[in-house]
PDB file of N, CA, C and O in Angstrom:
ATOM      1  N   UNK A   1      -8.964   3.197   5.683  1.00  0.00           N
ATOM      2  CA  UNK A   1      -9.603   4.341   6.293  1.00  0.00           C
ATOM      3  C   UNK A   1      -9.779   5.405   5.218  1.00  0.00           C
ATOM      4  O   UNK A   1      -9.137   5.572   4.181  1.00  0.00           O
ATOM      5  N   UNK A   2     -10.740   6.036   5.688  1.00  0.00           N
ATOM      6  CA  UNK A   2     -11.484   6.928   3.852  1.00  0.00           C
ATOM      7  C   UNK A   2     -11.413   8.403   5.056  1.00  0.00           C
ATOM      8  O   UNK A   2     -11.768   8.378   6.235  1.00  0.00           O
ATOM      9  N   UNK A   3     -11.013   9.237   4.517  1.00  0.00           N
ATOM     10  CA  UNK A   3     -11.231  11.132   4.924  1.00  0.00           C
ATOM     11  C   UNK A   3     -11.273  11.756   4.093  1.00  0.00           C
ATOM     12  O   UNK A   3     -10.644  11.525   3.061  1.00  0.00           O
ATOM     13  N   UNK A   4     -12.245  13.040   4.313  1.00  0.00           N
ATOM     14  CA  UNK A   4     -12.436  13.917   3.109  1.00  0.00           C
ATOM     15  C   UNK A   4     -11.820  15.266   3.929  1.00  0.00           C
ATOM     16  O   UNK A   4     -11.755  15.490   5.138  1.00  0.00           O
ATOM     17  N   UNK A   5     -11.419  16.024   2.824  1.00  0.00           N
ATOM     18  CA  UNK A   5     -10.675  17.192   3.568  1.00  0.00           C
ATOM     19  C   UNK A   5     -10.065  17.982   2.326  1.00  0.00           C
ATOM     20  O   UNK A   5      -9.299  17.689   1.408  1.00  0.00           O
ATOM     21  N   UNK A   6     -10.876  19.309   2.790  1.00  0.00           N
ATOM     22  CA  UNK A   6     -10.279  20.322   1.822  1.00  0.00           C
ATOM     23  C   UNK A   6     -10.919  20.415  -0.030  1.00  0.00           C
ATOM     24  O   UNK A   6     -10.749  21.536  -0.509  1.00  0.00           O
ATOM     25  N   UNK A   7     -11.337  19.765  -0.638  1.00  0.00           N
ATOM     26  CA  UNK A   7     -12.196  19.259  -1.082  1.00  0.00           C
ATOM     27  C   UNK A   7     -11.427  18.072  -2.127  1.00  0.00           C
ATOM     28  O   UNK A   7     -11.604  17.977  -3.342  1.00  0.00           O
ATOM     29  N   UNK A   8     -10.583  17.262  -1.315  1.00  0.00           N
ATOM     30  CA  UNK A   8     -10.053  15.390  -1.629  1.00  0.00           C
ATOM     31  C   UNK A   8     -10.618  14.830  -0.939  1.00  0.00           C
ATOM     32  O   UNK A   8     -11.259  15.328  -0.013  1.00  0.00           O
ATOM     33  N   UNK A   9     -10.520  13.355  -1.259  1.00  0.00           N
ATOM     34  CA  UNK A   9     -10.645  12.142  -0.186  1.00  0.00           C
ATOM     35  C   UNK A   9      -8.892  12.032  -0.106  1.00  0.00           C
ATOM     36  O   UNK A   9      -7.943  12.557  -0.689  1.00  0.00           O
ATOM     37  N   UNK A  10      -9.091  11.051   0.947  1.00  0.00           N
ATOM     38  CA  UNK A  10      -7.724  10.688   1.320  1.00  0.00           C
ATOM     39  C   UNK A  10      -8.379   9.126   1.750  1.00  0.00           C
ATOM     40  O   UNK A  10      -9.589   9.021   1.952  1.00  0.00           O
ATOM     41  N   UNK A  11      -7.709   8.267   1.833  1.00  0.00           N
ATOM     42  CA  UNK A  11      -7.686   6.901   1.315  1.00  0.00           C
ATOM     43  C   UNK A  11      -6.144   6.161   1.872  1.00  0.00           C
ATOM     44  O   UNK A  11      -5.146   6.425   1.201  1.00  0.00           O
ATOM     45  N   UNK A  12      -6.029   5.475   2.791  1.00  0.00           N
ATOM     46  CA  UNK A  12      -5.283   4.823   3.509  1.00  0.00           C
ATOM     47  C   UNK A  12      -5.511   3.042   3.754  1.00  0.00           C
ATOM     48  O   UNK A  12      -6.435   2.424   4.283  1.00  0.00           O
ATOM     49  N   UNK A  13      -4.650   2.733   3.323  1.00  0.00           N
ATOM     50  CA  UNK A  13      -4.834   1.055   3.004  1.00  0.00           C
ATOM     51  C   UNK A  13      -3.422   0.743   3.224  1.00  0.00           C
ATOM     52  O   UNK A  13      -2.424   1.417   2.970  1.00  0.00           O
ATOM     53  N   UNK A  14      -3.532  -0.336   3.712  1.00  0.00           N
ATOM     54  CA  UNK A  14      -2.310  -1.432   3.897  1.00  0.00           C
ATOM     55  C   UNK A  14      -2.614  -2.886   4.055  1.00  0.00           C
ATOM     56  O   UNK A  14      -3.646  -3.505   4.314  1.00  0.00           O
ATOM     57  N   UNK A  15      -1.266  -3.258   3.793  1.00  0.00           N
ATOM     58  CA  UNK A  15      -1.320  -5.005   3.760  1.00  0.00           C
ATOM     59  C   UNK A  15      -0.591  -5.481   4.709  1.00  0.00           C
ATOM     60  O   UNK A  15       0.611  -5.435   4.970  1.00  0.00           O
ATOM     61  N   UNK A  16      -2.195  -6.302   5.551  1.00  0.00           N
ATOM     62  CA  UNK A  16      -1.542  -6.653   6.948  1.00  0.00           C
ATOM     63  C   UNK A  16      -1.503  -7.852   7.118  1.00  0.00           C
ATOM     64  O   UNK A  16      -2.026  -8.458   8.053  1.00  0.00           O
ATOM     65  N   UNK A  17      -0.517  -8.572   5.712  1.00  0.00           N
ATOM     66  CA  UNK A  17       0.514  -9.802   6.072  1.00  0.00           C
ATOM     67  C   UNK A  17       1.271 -10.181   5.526  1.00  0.00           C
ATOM     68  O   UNK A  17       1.738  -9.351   4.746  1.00  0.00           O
ATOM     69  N   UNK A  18       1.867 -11.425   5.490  1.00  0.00           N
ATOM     70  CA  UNK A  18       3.485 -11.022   4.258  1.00  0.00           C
ATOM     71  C   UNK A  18       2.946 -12.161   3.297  1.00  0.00           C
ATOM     72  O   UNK A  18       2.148 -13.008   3.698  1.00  0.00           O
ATOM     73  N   UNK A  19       3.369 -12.129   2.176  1.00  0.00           N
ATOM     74  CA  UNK A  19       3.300 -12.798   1.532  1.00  0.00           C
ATOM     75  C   UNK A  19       2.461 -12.432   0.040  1.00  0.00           C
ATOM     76  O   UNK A  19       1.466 -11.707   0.048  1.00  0.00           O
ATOM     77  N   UNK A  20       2.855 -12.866  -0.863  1.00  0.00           N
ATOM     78  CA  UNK A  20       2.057 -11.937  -2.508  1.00  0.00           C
ATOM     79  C   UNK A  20       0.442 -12.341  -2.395  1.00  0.00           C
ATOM     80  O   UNK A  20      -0.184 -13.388  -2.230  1.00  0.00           O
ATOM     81  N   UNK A  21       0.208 -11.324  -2.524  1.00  0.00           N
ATOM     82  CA  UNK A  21      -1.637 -11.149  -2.630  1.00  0.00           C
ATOM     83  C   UNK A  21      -1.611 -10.962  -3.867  1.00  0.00           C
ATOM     84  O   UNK A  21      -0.553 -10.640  -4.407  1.00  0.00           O
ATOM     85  N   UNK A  22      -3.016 -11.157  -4.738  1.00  0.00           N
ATOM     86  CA  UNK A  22      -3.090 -10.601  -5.910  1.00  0.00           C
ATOM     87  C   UNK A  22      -4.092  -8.454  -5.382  1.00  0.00           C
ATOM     88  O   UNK A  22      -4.713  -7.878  -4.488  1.00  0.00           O
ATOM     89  N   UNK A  23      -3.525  -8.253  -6.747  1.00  0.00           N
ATOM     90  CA  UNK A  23      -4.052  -6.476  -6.282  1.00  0.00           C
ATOM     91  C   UNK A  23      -5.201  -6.374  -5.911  1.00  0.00           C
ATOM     92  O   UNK A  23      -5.924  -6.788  -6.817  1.00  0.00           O
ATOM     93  N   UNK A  24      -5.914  -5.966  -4.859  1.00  0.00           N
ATOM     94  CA  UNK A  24      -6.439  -5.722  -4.471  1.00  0.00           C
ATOM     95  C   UNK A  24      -7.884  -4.496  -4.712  1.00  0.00           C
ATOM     96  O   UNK A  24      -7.291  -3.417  -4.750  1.00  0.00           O
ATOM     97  N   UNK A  25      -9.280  -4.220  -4.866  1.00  0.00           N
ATOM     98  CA  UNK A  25      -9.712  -3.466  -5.499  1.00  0.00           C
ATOM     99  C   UNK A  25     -10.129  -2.396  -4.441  1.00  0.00           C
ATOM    100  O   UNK A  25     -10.923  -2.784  -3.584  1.00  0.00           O
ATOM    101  N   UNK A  26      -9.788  -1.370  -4.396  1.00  0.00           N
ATOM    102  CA  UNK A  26     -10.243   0.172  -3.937  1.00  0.00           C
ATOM    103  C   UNK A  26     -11.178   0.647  -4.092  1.00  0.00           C
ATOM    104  O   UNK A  26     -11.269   0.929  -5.287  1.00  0.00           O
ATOM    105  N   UNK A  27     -12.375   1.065  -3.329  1.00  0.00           N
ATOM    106  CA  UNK A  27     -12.925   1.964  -3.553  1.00  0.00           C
ATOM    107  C   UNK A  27     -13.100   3.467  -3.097  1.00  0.00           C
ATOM    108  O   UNK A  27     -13.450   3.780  -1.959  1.00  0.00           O
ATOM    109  N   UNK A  28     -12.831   4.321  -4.065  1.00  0.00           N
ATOM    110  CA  UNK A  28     -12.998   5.696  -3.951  1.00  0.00           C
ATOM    111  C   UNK A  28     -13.898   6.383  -4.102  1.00  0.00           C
ATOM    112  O   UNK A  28     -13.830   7.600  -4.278  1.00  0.00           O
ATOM    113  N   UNK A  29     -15.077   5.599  -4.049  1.00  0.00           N
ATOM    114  CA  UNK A  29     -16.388   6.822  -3.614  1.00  0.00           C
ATOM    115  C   UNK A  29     -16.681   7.679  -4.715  1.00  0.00           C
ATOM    116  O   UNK A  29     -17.584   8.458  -4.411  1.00  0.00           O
ATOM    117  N   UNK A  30     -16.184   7.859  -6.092  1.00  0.00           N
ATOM    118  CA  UNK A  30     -16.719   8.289  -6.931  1.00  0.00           C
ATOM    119  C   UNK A  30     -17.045   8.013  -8.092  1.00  0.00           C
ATOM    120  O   UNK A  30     -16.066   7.729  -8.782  1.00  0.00           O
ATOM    121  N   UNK A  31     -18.260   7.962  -8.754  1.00  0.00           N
ATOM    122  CA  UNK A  31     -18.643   7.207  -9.677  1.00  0.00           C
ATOM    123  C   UNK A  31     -17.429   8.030 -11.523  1.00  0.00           C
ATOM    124  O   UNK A  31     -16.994   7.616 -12.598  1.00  0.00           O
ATOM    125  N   UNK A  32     -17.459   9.048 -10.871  1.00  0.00           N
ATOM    126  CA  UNK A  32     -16.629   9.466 -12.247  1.00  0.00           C
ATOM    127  C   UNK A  32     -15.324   9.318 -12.421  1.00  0.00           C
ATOM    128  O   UNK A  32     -14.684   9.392 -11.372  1.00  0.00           O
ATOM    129  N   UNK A  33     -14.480   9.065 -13.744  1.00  0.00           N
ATOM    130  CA  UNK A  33     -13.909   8.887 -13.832  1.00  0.00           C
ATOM    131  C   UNK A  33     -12.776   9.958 -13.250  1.00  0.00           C
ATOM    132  O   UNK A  33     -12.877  11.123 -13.635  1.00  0.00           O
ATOM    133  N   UNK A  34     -11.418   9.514 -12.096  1.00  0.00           N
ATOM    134  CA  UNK A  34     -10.707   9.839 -11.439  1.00  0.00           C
ATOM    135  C   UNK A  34      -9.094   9.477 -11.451  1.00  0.00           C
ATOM    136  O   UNK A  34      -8.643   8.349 -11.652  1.00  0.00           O
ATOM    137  N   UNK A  35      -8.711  10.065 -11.324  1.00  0.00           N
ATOM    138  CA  UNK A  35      -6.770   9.641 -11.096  1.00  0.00           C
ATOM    139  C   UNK A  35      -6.665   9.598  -9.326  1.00  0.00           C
ATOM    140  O   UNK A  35      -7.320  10.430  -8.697  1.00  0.00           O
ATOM    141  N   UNK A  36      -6.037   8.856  -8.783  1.00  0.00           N
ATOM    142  CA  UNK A  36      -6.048   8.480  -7.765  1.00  0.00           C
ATOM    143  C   UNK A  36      -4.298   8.591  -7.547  1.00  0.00           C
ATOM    144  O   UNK A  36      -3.503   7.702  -7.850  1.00  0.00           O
ATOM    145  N   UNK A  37      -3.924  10.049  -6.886  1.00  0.00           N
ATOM    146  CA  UNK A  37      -2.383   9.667  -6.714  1.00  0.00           C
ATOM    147  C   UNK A  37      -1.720   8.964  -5.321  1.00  0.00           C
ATOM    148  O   UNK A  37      -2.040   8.965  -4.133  1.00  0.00           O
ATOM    149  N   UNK A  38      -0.846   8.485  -5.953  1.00  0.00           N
ATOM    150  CA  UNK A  38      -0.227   7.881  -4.743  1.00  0.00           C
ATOM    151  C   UNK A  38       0.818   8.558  -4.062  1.00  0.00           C
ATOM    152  O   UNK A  38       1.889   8.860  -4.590  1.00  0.00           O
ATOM    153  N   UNK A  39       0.405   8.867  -2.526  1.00  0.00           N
ATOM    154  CA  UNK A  39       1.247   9.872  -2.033  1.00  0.00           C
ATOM    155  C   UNK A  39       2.431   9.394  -1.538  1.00  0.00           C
ATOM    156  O   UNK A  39       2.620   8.492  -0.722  1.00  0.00           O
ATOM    157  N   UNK A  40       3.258  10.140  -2.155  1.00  0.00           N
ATOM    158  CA  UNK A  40       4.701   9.997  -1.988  1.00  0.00           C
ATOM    159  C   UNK A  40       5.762   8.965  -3.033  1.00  0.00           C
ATOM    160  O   UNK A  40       6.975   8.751  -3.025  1.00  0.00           O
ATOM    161  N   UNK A  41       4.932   8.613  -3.662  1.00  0.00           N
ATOM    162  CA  UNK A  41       5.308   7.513  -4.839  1.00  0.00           C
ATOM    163  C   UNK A  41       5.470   8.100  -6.294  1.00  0.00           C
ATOM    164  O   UNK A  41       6.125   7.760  -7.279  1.00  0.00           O
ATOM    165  N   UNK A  42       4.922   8.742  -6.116  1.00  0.00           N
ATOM    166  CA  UNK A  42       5.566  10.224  -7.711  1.00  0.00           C
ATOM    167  C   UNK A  42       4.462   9.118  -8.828  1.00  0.00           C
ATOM    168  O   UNK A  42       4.872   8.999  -9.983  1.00  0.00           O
ATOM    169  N   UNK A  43       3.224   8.415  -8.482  1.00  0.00           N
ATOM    170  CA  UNK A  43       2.792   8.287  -9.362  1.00  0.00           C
ATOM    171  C   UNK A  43       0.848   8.032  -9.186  1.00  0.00           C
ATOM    172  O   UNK A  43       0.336   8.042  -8.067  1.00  0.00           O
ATOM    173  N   UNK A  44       0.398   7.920  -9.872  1.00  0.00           N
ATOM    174  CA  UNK A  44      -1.523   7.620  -9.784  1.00  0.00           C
ATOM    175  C   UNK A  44      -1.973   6.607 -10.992  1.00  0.00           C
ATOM    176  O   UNK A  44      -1.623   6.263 -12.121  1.00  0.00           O
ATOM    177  N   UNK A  45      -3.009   6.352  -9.980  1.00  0.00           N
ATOM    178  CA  UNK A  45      -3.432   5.321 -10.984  1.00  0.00           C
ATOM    179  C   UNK A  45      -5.091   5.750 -10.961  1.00  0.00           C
ATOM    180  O   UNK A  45      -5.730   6.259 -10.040  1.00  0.00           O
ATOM    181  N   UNK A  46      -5.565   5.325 -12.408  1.00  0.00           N
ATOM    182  CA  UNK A  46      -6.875   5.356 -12.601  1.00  0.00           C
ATOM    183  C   UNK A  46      -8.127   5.067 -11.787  1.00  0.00           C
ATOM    184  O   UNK A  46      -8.322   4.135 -11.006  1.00  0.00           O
ATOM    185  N   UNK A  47      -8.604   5.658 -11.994  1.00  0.00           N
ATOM    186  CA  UNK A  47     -10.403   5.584 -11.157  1.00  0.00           C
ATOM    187  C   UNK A  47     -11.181   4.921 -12.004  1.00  0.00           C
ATOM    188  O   UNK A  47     -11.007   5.341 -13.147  1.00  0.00           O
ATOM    189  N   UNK A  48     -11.850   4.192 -11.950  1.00  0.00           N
ATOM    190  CA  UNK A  48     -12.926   3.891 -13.014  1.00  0.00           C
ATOM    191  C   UNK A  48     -14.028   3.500 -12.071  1.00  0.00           C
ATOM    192  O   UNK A  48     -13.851   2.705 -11.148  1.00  0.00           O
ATOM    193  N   UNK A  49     -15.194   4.098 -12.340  1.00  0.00           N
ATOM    194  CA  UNK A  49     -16.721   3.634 -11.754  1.00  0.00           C
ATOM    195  C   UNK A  49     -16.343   3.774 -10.317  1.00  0.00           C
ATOM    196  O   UNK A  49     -16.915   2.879  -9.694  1.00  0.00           O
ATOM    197  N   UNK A  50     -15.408   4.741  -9.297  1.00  0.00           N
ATOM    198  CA  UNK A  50     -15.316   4.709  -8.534  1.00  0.00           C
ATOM    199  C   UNK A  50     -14.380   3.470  -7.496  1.00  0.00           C
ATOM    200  O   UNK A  50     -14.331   3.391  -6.268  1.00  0.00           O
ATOM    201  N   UNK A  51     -13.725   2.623  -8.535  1.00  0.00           N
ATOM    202  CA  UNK A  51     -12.405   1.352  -8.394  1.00  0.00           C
ATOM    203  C   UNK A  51     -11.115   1.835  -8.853  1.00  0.00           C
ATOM    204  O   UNK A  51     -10.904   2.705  -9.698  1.00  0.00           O
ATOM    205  N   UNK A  52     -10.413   1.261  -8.289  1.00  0.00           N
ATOM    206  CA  UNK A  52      -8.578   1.192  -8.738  1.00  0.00           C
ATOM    207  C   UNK A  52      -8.379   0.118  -8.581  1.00  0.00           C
ATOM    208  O   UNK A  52      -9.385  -0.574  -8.423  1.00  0.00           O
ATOM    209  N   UNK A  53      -7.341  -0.418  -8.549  1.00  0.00           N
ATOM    210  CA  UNK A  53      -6.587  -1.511  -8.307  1.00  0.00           C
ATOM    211  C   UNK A  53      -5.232  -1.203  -7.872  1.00  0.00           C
ATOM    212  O   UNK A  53      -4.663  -0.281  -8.456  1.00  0.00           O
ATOM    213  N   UNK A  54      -4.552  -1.892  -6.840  1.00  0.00           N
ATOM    214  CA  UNK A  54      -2.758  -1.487  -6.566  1.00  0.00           C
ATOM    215  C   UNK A  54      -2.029  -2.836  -5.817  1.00  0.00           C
ATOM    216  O   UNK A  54      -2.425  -3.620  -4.955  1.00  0.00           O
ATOM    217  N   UNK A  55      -1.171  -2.746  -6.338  1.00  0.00           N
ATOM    218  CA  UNK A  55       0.211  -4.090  -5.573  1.00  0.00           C
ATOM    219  C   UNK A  55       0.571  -3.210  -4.023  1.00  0.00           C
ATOM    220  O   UNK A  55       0.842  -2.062  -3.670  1.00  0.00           O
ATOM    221  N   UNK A  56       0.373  -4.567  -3.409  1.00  0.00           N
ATOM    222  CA  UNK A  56       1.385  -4.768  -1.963  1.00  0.00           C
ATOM    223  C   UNK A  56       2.438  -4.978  -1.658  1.00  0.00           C
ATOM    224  O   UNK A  56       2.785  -6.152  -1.786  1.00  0.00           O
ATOM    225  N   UNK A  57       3.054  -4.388  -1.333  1.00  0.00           N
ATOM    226  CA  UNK A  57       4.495  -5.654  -0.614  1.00  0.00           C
ATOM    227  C   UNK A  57       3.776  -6.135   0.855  1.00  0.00           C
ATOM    228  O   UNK A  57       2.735  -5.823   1.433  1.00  0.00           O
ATOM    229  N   UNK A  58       4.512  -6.742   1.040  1.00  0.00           N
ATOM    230  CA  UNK A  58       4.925  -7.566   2.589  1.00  0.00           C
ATOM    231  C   UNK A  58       4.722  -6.592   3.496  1.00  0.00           C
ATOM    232  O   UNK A  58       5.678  -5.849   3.719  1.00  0.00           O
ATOM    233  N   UNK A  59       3.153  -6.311   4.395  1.00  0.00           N
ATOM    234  CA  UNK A  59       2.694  -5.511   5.242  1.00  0.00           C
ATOM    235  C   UNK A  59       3.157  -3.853   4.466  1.00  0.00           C
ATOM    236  O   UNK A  59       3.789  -2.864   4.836  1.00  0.00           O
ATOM    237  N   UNK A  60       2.626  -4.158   3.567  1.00  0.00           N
ATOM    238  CA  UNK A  60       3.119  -2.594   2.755  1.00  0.00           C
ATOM    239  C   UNK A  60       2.021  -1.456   3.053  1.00  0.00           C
ATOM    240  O   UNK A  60       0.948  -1.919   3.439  1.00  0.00           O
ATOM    241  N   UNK A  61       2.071  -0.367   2.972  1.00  0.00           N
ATOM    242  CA  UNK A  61       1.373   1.177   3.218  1.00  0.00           C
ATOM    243  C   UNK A  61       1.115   1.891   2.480  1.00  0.00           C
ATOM    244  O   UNK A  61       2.000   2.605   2.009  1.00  0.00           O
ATOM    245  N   UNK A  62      -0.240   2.009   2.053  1.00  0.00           N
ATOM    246  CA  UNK A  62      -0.548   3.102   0.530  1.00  0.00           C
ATOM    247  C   UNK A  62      -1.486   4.291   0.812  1.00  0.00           C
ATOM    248  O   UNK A  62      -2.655   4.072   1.130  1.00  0.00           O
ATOM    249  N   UNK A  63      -1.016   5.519   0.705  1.00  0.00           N
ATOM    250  CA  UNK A  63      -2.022   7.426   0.541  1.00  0.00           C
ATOM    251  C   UNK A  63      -2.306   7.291  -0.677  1.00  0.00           C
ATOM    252  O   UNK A  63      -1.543   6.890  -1.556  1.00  0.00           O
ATOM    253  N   UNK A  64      -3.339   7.595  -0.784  1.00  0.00           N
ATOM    254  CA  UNK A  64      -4.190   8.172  -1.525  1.00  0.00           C
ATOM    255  C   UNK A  64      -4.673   9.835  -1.115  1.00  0.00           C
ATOM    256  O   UNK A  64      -4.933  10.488  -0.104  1.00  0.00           O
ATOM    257  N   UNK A  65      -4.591  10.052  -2.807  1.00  0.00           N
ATOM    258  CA  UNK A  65      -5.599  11.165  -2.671  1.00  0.00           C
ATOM    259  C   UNK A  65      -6.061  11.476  -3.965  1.00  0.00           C
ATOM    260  O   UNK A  65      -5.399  11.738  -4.969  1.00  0.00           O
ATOM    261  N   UNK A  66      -7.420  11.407  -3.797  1.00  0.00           N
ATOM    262  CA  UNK A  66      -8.681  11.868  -5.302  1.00  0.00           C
ATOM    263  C   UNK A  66      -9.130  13.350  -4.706  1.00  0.00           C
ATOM    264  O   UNK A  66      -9.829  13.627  -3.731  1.00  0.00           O
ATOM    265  N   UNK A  67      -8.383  14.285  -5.776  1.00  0.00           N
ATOM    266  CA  UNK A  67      -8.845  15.593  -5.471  1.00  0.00           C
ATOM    267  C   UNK A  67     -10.752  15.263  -6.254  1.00  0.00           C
ATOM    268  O   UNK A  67     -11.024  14.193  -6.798  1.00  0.00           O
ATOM    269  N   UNK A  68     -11.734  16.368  -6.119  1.00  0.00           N
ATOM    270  CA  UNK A  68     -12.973  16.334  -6.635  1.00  0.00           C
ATOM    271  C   UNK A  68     -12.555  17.036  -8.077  1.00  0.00           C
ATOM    272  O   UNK A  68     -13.412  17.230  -8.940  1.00  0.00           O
TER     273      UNK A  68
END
């Protein structure tokens, strides 16, 4: 699920089954280059061409947020 608010997106993804997936690719809607933090995880990962990439666990839960 993608929301814009305040002037971020917010970006909500999860993995809905158990077992190792390979990472998965994101899109964040912006073509420029972006840091994409992960909320509540004390860390972000890169934007490129409007993609990220991130690991799952077992039905795992990931925030996002790309300030503009």
């Amino acid at each position: 699920m993608l929301k814009r608010s305040g002037g971020a997106t917010y970006l909500f993804a999860a993995e809905m089954r158990a077992g190792s997936t390979a990472a998965p690719s994101l899109c964040a809607i912006s073509p420029r280059p972006r840091t994409a933090e992960v909320i509540g995880e004390n860390r972000g990962i890169s934007v490129k061409s409007g993609v990220f990439k991130d690991d799952f666990a077992n039905y795992g839960i990931h925030l996002y947020r790309i300030t503009q």
